[in-house]
N, C-alpha and C positions, 0 to 999 in steps of 0.2 A: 555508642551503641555496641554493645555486645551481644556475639551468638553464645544462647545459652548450652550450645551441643558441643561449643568450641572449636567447630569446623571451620567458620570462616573469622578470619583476622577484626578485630576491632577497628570501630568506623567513628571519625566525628563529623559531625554536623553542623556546620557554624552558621549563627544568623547577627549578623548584627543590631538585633531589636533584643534586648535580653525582659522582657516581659514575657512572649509567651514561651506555652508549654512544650518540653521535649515532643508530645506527640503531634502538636501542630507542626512543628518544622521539618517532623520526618513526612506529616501528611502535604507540606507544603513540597516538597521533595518530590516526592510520588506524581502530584498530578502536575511536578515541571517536566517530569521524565515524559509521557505521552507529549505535551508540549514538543518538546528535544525530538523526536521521534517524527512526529507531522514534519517537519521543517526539515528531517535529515531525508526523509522519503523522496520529501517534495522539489530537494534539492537534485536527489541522485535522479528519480527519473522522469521529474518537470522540467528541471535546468533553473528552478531558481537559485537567484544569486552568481546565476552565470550570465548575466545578461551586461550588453556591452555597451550603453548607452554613458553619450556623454553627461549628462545633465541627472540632477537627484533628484528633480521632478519628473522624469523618463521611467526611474528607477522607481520611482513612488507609483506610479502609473501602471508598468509592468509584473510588481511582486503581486497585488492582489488579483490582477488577472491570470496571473500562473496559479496561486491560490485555489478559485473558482475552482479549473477542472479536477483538483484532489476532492474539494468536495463532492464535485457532480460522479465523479467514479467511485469513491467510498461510499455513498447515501444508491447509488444504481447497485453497485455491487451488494451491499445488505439487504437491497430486494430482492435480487435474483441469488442470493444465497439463504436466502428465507423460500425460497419457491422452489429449488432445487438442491440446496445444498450446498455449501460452500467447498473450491478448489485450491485447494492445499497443496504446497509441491513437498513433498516430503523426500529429502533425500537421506543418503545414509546416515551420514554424518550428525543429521543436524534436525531434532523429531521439534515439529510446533506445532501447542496444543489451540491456536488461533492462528485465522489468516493475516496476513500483512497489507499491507498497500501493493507490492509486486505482485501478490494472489490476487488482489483485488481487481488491481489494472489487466491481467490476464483474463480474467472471468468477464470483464467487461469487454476485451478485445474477443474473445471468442465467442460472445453474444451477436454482438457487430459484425463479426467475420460470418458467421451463422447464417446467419439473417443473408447477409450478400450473398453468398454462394447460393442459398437458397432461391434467390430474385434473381440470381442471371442464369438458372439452370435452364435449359435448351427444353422447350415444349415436349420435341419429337424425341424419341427415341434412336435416331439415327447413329449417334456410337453409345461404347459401352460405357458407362460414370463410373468412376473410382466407388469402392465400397464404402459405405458409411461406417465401417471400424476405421480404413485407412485415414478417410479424410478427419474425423475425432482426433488421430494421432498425430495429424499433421497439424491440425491446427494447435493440439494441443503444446506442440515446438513453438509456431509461430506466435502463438501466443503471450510465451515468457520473453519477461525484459532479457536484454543483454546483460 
């Protein structure tokens, strides 16, 4: 594959099936990349694949339970970024025009953290409550992965 503007370096592509077509195999490419991507996420901040069991049946047992919760936080996070807007960490360095699974996991953890603070707030008025900009900023820390 060649860029036609010649900016970036030529790429090959190799499939060991030589029937099909060049644009199948870059299209088979593409949708390994999102693949590659779920499993690099879910590795850095579920722990899969870090898991220390003796037995491959342990291990068969524990991958798709770790699994599970990417889906339940990506499929929660799309609704409440469909209801509010999704939360994007944009730093200097680095502008992304989609959230990731670490936006994701944040926007769910500060839904949940919402919600608690919310249920254990003190009926009475008896001291003064941190301001609702402060506490937004805070959680908005606590809420990104490590």
């Amino acid at each position: 594959m060649r860029d036609p503007s010649g900016e970036k370096a030529p790429r090959a592509f190799l499939c060991t099936d030589l029937n099909p077509e060049p644009s199948d195999i870059l299209r088979w490419f593409v949708r390994r990349w999102r693949t590659e991507t779920t499993f690099e996420e879910a590795r850095r901040h579920l722990g899969v694949e870090t898991q220390r069991q003796w037995s491959d049946l342990a291990i068969l047992r524990t991958t798709p339970a770790l699994l599970a919760p990417f889906s339940l936080v990506t499929l929660w996070a799309r609704e409440l970024g469909a209801e509010r807007g999704p939360m994007i960490e944009c730093v200097r360095w680095y502008r992304k025009p989609l959230p990731t699974f670490s936006d994701a996991l944040a926007l769910v953890r500060h839904q949940l953290w919402t919600a608690q603070l919310s249920a254990t707030s003190p009926p009475a008025r008896t001291t003064e409550n941190a301001s609702a900009n402060l506490m937004g900023r805070l959680l908005l820390v606590a809420c990104r992965p490590p």
